[in-house]
TIDO-489182 format. One record per residue (C-alpha): x, z, y; residue number from 1. Coordinates in steps of 0.5 Angstrom, whole numbers. Layout:
! TIDO-489182
SITE     u     w     v num
SITE     X     Z     Y NUM
...
//
This chain:
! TIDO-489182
SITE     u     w     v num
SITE   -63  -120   -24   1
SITE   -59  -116   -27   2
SITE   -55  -113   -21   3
SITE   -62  -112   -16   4
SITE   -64  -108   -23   5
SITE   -57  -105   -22   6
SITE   -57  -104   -13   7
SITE   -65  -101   -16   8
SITE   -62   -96   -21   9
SITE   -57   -94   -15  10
SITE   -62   -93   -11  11
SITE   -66   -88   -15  12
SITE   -59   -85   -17  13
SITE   -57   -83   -10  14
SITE   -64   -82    -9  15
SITE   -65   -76   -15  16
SITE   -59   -72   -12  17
SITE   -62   -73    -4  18
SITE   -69   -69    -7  19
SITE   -64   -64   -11  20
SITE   -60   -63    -6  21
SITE   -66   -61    -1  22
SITE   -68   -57    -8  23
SITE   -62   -52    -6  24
SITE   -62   -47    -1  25
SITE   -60   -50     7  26
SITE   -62   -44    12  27
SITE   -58   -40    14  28
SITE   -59   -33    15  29
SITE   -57   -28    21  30
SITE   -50   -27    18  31
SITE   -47   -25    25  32
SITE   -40   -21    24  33
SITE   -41   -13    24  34
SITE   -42   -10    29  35
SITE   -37    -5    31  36
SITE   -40     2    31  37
SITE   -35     8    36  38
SITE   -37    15    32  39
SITE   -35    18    38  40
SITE   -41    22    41  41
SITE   -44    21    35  42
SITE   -50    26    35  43
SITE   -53    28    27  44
SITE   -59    25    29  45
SITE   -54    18    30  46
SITE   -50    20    24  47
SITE   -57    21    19  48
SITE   -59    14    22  49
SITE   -53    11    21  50
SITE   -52    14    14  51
SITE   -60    10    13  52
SITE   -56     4    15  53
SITE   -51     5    10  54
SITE   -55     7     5  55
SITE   -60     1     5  56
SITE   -54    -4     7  57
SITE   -45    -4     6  58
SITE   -47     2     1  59
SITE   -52    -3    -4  60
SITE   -55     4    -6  61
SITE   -61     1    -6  62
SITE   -60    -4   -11  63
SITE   -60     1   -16  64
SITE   -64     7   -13  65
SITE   -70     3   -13  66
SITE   -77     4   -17  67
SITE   -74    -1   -23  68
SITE   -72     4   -27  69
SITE   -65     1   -26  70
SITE   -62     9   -23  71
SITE   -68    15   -19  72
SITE   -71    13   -14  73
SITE   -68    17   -10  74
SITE   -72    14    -3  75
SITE   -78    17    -6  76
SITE   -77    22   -10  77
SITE   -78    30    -8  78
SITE   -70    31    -7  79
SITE   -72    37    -4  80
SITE   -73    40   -11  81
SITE   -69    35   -15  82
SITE   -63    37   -13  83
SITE   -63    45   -14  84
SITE   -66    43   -21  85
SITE   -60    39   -23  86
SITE   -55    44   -20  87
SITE   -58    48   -25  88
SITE   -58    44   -31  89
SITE   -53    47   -36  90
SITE   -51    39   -37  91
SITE   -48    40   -30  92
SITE   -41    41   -30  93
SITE   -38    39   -23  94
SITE   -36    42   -17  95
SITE   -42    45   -15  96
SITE   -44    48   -22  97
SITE   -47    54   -22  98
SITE   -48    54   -13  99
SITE   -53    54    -9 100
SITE   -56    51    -3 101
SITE   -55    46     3 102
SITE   -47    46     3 103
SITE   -48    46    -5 104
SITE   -52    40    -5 105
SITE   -48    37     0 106
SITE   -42    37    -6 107
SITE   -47    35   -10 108
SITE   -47    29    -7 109
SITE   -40    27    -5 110
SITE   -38    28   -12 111
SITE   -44    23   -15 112
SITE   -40    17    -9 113
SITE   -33    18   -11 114
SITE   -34    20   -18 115
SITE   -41    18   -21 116
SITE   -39    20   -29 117
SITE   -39    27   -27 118
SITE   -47    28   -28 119
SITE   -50    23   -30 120
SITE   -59    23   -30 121
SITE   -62    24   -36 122
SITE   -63    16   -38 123
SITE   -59    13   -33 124
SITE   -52    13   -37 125
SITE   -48     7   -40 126
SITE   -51     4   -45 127
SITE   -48     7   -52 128
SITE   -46    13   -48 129
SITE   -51    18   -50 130
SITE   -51    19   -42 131
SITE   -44    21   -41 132
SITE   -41    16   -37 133
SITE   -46    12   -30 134
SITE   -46     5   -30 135
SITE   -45     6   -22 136
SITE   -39     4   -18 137
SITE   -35     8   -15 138
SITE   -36     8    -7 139
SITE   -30     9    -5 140
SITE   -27     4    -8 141
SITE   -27    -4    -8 142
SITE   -32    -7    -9 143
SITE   -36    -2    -4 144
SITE   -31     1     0 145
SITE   -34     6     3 146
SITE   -29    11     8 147
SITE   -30    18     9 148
SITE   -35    18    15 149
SITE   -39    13    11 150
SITE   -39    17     6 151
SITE   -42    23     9 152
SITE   -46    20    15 153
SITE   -50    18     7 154
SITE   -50    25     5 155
SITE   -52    27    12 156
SITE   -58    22    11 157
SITE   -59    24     4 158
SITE   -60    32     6 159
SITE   -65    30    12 160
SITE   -69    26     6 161
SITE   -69    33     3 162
SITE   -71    36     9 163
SITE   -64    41     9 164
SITE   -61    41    16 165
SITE   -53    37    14 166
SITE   -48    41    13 167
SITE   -43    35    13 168
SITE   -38    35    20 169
SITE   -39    29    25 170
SITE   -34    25    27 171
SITE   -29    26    32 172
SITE   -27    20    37 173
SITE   -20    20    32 174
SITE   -24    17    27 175
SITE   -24     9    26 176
SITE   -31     6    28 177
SITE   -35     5    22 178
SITE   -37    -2    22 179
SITE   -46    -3    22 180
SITE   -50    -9    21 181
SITE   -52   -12    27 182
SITE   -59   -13    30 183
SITE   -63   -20    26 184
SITE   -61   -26    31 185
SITE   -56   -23    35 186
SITE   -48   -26    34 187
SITE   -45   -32    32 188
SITE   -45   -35    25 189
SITE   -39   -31    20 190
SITE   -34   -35    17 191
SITE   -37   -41    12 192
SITE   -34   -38     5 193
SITE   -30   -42     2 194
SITE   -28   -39    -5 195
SITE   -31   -37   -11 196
SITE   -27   -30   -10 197
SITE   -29   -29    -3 198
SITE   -37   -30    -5 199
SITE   -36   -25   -10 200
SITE   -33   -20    -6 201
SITE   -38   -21     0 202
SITE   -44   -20    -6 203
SITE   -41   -15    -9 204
SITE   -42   -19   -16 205
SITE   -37   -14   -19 206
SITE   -41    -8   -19 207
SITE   -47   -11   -24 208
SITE   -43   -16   -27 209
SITE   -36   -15   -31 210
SITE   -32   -19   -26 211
SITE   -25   -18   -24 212
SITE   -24   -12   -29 213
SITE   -29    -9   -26 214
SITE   -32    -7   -34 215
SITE   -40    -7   -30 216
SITE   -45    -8   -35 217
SITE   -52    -7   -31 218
SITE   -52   -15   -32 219
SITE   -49   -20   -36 220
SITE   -41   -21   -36 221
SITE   -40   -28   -33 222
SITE   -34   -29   -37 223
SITE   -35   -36   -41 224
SITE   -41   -37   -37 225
SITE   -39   -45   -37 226
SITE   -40   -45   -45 227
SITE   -47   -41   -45 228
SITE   -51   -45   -39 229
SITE   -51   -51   -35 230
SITE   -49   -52   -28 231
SITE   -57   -53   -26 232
SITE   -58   -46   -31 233
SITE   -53   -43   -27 234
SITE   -55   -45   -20 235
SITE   -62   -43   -22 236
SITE   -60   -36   -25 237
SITE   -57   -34   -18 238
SITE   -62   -36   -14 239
SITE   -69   -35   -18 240
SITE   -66   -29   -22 241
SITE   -72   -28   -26 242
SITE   -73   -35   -29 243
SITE   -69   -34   -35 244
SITE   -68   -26   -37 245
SITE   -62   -25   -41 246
SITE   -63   -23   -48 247
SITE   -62   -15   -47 248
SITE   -63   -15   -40 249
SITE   -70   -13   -36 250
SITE   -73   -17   -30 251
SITE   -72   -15   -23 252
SITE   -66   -13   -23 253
SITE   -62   -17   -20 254
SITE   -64   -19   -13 255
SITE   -68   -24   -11 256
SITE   -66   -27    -4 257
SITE   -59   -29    -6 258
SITE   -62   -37    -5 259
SITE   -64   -34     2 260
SITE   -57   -31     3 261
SITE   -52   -36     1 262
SITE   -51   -42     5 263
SITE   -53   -49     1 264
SITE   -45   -50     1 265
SITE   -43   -43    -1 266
SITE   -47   -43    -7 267
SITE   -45   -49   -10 268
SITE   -37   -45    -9 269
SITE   -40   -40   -12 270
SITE   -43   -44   -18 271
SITE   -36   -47   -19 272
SITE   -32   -42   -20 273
SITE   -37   -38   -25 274
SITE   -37   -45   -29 275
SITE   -29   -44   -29 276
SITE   -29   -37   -31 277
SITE   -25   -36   -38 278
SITE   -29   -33   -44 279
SITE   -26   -26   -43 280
SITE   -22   -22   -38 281
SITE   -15   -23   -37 282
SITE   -11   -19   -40 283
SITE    -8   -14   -35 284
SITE     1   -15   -34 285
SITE     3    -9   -36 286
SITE    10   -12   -34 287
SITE     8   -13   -26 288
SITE     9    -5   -23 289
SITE     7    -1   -18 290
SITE    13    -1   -13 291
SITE    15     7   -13 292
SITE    12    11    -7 293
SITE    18    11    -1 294
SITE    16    16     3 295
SITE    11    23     2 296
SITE     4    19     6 297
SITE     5    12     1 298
SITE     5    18    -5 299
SITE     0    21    -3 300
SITE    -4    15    -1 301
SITE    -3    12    -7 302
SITE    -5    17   -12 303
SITE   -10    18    -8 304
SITE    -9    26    -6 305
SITE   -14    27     1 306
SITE   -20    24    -4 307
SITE   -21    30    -6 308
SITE   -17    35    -2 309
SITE   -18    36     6 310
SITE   -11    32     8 311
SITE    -9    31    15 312
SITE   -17    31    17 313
SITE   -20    27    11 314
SITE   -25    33    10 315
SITE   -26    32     3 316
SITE   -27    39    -1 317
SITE   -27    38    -9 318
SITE   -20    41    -8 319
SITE   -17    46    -4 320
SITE   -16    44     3 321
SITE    -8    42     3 322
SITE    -6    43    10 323
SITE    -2    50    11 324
SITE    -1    50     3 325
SITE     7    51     4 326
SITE     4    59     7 327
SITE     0    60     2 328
SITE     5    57    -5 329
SITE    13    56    -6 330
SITE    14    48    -7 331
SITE    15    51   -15 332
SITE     8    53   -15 333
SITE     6    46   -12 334
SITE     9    42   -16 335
SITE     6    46   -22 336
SITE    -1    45   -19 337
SITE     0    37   -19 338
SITE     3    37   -26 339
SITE    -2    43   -30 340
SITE    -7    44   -25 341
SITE   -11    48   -29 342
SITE    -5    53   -30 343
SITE    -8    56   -24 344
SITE   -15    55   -22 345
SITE   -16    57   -14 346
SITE   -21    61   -12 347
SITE   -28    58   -11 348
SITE   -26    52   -15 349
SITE   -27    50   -22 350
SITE   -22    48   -28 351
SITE   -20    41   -30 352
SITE   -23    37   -24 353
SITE   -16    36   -22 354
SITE   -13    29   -27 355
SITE    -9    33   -32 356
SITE    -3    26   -33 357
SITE     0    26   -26 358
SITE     6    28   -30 359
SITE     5    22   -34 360
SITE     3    17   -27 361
SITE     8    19   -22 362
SITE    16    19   -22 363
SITE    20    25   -20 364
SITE    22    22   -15 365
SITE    14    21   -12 366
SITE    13    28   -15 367
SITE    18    31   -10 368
SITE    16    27    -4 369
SITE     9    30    -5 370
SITE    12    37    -5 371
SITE    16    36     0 372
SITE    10    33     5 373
SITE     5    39     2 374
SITE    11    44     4 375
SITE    11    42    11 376
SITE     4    40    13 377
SITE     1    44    19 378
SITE    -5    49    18 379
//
């Protein structure tokens, strides 16, 4: 009697995790690789279009630029009189401060990608920072990663929605292709993910919740997770977000379609390794290095100069375009430039928009490659 009670117990048992098993998410989404999109011949038409996608899909602006109070809702708001009016607010002090018009704007913009804290909407900051410092990534930089073109195929969709004519360059067929999400139900399945990280790269977890360094909080931090929630709490809150809202924070911010997104295997992957993080952030190894730049391009590429300056094409214009600089300055006046840059502001350019502490980040002899690589660059 006792083992047809003990076979009966088992049964029930493996019947239980069967229905919560079939409880978890099993479709499978199109997750087909992205295609590769060639930029050359692209017309403005094209690039707009290209800039929606990216906007709506690689680049999550969406994520937040919705009608959830989370940032403006740019995809519906008057853009046309919006810009001019923050490029007159007297609270803004970036590069395009006291400007006017199409190209005005378009400075505007590229500057809220690469460096969102420069101006931050009016009850948009930070928690705690009085509108001083924004809760959103930068767009070049990981998790989001956007390239150049990216970034302006995006302003050039954003001037379209405000009804200006774009002001940004079209690629040239020199550029790399930019890589777009493909038509639904078309190509092979991606890669199964199989590791907690590569879950959280490929979601962009890390630019709503501090992971990695990453210091967001638009969601709560994940670290110590395993010790404030369950394995089923946590499995729950990724794919039924507004379940359980965590105190302090409002429903409807995260996602809702992670379930639909996630394959059965990769979510419970995922949840593993939530359920392992540590209470805090590792401390950074200060011990661990950089290895010093070798030759001009690594300086350049590592203190990241063509961000900023058109460099070699980069097209960026918060500074002053750099090819040709060895014609215009000595390379004492170069060096003086990296290392006090507001010594010596250049025309049509504001003052303290160039880090002040490179004297302190770079070693002289990175310092003397970059002035050394500036000097001899082509017009």
């Amino acid at each position: 009697m006792t083992f047809l009670r003990v076979i009966g117990f088992s049964v029930l048992l493996l019947l239980g995790y069967m229905g919560f098993a079939h409880m978890l998410p099993q479709v499978v989404p199109d997750t087909s690789e992205p295609v590769e999109v060639s930029t050359e011949g692209l017309d403005m038409d094209g690039f707009i279009a290209l800039g929606e996608s990216i906007f709506k899909g690689k680049g999550t602006c969406t994520l937040c630029h919705n009608g959830m109070g989370r940032a403006p809702d740019t995809l519906e708001m008057d853009m046309a009189a919006t810009y001019p009016a923050r490029l007159a607010d007297p609270r803004y002090k970036g590069v395009a401060a006291g400007k006017e018009g199409p190209k005005a704007i378009e400075e505007y913009i590229h500057e809220s990608m690469v460096a969102p804290s420069a101006y931050v909407v009016e009850g948009f900051g930070k928690k705690g920072t009085n509108d001083t410092e924004s809760p959103m990534p930068t767009v070049n930089m990981p998790p989001i990663e956007l390239n150049d073109v990216e970034m302006n195929a995006v302003t050039a969709f954003l001037q379209d929605l405000a009804g200006l004519e774009p002001t940004v360059p079209l690629p040239s067929a020199d550029d790399a292709p930019v890589a777009e999400e493909p038509a639904a139900g078309g190509g092979e399945p991606a890669p199964l993910l199989t590791s907690g990280e590569a879950i959280v790269d490929e979601y962009g977890c890390a630019s709503c919740h501090d992971l990695g360094g990453s210091g967001a909080d638009l969601g709560p931090s994940l670290y110590g997770i395993g010790k404030r929630m369950t394995r089923a709490e946590v499995i729950e809150s990724i794919i039924d977000p507004n379940a359980v809202i965590a105190e302090g924070y409002e429903a409807d911010f995260m996602p809702a379609d992670f379930g639909e997104s996630l394959r059965g295997s990769e979510l419970l992957v995922l949840t593993d390794y939530l359920m392992a993080l540590p209470d805090a952030a590792p401390a950074a190894d200060d011990s661990k290095e950089e290895p010093l730049a070798t030759t001009g391009l690594e300086a350049i590429d590592k203190f990241g100069c063509a961000g900023c300056h058109d460099l070699d094409g980069s097209e960026a214009d918060i500074g002053p375009k750099l090819n040709g600089i060895g014609k215009r300055m000595t390379a004492d006046e170069v060096k003086t430039a990296i290392i006090d840059p507001n010594a010596i502001i250049a025309d049509g350019f504001e003052a303290d928009m160039m880090p002040d502490d490179f004297a302190d980040q770079m070693d002289d002899s990175e310092l003397s490659l970059i002035v050394d690589y500036l000097m001899n660059l082509p017009e």
